[in-house]
C-alpha positions, 0 to 999 in steps of 0.5 A, a space after each residue: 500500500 502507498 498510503 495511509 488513511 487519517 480519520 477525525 472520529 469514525 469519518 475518514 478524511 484522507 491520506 498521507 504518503 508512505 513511508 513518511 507517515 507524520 510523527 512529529 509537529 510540522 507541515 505535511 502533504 496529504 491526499 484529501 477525500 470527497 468526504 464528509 470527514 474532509 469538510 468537516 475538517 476543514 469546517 472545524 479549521 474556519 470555526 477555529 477548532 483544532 480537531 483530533 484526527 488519526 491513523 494506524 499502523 500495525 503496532 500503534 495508534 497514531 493520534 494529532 490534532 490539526 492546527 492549519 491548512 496553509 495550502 492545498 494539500 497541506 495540513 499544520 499537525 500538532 500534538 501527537 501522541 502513540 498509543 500500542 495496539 
């Protein structure tokens, strides 16, 4: 697989490239979906929230908030935390 899906709650919203799946806080090139859980997203962004998305792998939960869209494409992420599965 190429990619890695990335969902706010139970909504998926995109995907990020592999293997530079995003780990740390900074500004990363994603794959959006014409999805719910896309424009909700973005919703949240205007509204000046910072909502809390995530995506697996096969040992961890990898959690984050977005902070930013600065540029198509481009998603500010922030605040990540692991968690074993």
């Amino acid at each position: 697989m190429d990619h890695t899906d990335f969902y706010m709650d139970s909504q998926i919203v995109g995907a990020f490239p592999n293997p530079s799946l995003p780990t740390i806080d900074g500004s990363y090139g994603y794959e959006a979906y014409r999805s719910p859980g896309h424009l909700n997203l973005h919703n949240q962004l205007k509204a000046g929230k910072a909502p809390r998305c995530f995506y697996k792998t096969a040992a961890q939960r990898i959690s984050f908030s977005v902070t930013a869209s600065p540029a198509q494409g481009l998603l500010a992420l922030s605040g990540f935390e692991f968690e074993d599965l």
